[in-house]
C-alpha positions, 0 to 999 in steps of 0.5 A, spaced: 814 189 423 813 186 430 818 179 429 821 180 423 829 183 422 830 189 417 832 185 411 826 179 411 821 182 406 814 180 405 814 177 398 813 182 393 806 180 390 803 181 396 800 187 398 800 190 406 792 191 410 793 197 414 795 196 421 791 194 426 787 200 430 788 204 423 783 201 419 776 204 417 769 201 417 769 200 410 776 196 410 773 191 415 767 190 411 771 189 406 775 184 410 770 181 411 767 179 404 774 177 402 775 172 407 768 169 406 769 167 400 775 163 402 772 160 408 770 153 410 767 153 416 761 155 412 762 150 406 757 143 405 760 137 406 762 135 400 766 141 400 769 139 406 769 132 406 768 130 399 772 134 394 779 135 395 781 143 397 785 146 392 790 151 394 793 155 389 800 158 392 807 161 386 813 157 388 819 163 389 822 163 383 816 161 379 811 166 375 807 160 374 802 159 380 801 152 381 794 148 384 795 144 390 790 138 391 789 136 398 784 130 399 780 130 405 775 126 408 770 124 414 771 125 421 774 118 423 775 116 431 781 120 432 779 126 431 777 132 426 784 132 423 781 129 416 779 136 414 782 143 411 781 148 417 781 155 416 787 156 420 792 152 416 789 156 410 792 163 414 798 160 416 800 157 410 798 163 407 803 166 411 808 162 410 808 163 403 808 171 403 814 170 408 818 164 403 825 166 406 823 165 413 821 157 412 827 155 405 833 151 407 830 150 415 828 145 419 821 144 419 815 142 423 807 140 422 805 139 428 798 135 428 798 136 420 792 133 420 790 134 411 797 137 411 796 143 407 802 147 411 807 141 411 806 141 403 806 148 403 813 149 407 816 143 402 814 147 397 818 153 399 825 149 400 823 147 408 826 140 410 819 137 413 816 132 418 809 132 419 806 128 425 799 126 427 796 120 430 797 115 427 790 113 424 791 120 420 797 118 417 794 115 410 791 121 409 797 125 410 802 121 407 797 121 400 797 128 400 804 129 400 805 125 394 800 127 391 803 134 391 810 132 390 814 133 395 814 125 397 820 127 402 816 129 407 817 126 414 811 122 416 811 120 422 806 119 429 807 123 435 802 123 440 803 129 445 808 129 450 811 122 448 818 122 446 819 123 438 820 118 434 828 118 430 826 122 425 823 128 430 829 127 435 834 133 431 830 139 434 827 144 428 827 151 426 820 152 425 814 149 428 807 151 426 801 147 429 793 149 427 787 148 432 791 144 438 788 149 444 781 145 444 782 142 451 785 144 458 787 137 460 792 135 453 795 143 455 801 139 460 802 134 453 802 140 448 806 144 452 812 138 453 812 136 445 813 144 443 819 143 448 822 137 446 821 139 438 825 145 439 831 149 440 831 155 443 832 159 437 825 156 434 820 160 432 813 157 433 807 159 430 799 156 433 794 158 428 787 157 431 780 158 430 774 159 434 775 152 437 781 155 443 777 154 450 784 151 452 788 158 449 788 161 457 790 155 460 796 155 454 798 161 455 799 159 462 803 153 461 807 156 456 809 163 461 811 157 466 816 154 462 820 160 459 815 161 453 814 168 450 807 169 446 805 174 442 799 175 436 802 176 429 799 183 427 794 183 422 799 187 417 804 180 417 798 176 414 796 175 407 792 180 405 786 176 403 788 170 407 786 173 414 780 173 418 776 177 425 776 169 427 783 166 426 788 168 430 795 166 429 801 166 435 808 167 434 812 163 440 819 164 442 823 160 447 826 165 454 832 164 456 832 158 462 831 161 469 836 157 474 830 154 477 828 151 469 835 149 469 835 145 475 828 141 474 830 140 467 824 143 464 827 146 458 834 144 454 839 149 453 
């Protein structure tokens, strides 16, 4: 598999889809109504706003699933990070088909919003900080104790600040959801996965149909030394993918002098 070494393997309960380009009609049509029954975007609002979101997961060495309960609540003025959005549910999924990439390491939730991904990776052995803006904290932070792992990092990063202490040691794996929304914060995205990172990092951006910024992205991210590629439809839970959420793997390049020069990427 594209990204992964020839010893990490999917996590055995879960089952492979047929690789991209292979799939029949019938396998599409399936896709598609396994995925809706597990989408949100569709949902009423007091499934999206009221309720909280349950998210059924099983702990590596446990047979016994357990149920996260993950609260959410109306917009407020800082955005729209008070929801679960189909995106962090791909990639949380993700994480825990492939629990040995996230146990033991480092870990970041970048714009955590709810937190779904941050509880998810804690929950598979991952030290994690989850960063939002600031009026978005409560909610995180409740839904991190709620779940158990407390010892989550909560913390305030606006993008293309310099991290607080707590984010100052560069992380293994930084996952974000839904962050290519506007052109204009791309320079400031593109500066915070740098200065959280360190060039062995693996960096995973889930997102939705809510990407207008994704070229603009990609060009930023080019121009500093980022490699970005799509997570092939056979890496992503079976269930848990769908024809309108993508997810991108980002791996720092080598500096070019050039980048050494102007101080763009650490080494």
């Amino acid at each position: 598999m594209s990204g992964q070494g020839a010893d990490q393997q999917p996590c055995k309960k879960q089952k492979v889809v047929t690789p991209a380009g292979k799939s029949t009609q019938d396998d599409e049509l399936k896709r598609f109504y396994r995925s809706w029954a597990w989408k949100r975007e569709h949902r009423p609002d007091k499934e999206r706003f009221h309720r909280p979101y349950k998210h059924a997961m099983t702990v590596p060495g446990s047979d016994a699933p357990i149920t996260l309960s993950i609260r959410q609540k109306k917009f407020g003025p800082e955005g729209f990070a008070s929801t679960v959005w189909d995106s962090a549910i791909v990639a949380a999924k993700y994480a825990e088909r492939w629990p040995q990439l996230f146990a033991g390491k480092r870990c970041c939730d970048l714009s955590a919003g709810c937190g779904l991904v941050a509880v998810v990776m804690a929950k598979l052995g991952a030290t994690v900080a989850a960063t939002d803006l600031a009026l978005n904290l409560p909610l995180l932070t409740d839904n991190c104790k709620d779940n158990g792992v407390p010892d989550v990092a909560v913390v305030e990063h606006r993008w293309g600040c310099e991290p607080q202490e707590q984010l100052a040691e560069p992380f293994d794996v930084i996952v974000a959801c839904d962050v290519m929304y506007i052109d204009e914060l791309v320079p400031d995205l593109v500066k915070s996965l740098l200065l959280l990172s360190h060039p062995g990092s693996t960096i995973l951006i889930a997102h939705g149909r809510n990407r207008p910024a994704e070229p603009a992205f990609k060009k930023a991210a080019a121009q500093q030394g980022v490699s970005i590629e799509l997570v092939p439809g056979d890496e992503l839970d079976e269930v848990y993918q769908c024809s309108d959420v993508d997810v991108l793997r980002l791996r720092r390049l080598p500096a070019t002098d050039e980048q050494k020069a102007q101080g763009a990427i650490s080494s």
